[in-house]
C-alpha positions in Angstrom: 0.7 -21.1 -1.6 -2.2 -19.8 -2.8 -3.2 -17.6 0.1 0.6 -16.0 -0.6 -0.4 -14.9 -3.8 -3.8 -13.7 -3.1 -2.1 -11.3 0.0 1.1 -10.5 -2.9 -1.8 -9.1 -4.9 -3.2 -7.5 -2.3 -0.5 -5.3 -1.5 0.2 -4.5 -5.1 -3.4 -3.4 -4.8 -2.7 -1.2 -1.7 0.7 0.3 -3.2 -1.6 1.0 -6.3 -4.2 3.0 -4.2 -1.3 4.8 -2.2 0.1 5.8 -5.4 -3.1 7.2 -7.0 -3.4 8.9 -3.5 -0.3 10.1 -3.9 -1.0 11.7 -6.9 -4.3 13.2 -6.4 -3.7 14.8 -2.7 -2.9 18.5 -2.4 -1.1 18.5 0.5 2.9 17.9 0.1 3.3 16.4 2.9 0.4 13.4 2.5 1.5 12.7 -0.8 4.7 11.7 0.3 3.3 10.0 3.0 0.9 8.2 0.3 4.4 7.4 -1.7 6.0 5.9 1.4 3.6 3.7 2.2 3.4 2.8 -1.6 6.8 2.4 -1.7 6.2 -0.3 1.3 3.6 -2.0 0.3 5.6 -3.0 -2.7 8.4 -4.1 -1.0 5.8 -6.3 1.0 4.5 -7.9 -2.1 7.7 -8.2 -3.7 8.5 -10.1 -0.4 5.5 -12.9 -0.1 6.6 -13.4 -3.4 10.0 -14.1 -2.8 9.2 -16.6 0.3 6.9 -18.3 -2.1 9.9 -18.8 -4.7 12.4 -20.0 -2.2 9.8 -22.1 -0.5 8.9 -23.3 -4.4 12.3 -24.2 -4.7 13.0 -25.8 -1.5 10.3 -28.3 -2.6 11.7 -28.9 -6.0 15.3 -29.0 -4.3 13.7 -31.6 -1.9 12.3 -33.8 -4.5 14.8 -34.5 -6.6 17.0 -35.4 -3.8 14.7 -37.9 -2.6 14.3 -39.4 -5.8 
């Protein structure tokens, strides 16, 4: 579960960078590039994230029934 978090972080890291990129470029077109990828890294974090909840709550879910 760990690892999950660590990669979450990661890609908020990456949108982060993208975004700065985005920012900073002066070329149109790579700055929307940069906010695309951005845009996907976040929705990757976002992701891993979510799997990590559900499986969180599969767990919990599992325990209690077996108890």
């Amino acid at each position: 579960m760990l690892d999950a978090l660590n990669r979450a972080e990661h890609c908020r890291e990456l949108a982060e960078e993208c975004r700065r990129l985005a920012s900073t470029t002066l070329s149109a077109q790579m700055s929307i590039r940069y906010s695309c990828m951005a845009e996907g890294y976040s929705k990757l974090a976002d992701g891993r994230l979510g799997l990590q909840r559900l499986a969180a709550l599969a767990a919990i879910a599992e325990n209690t029934l077996t108890n």
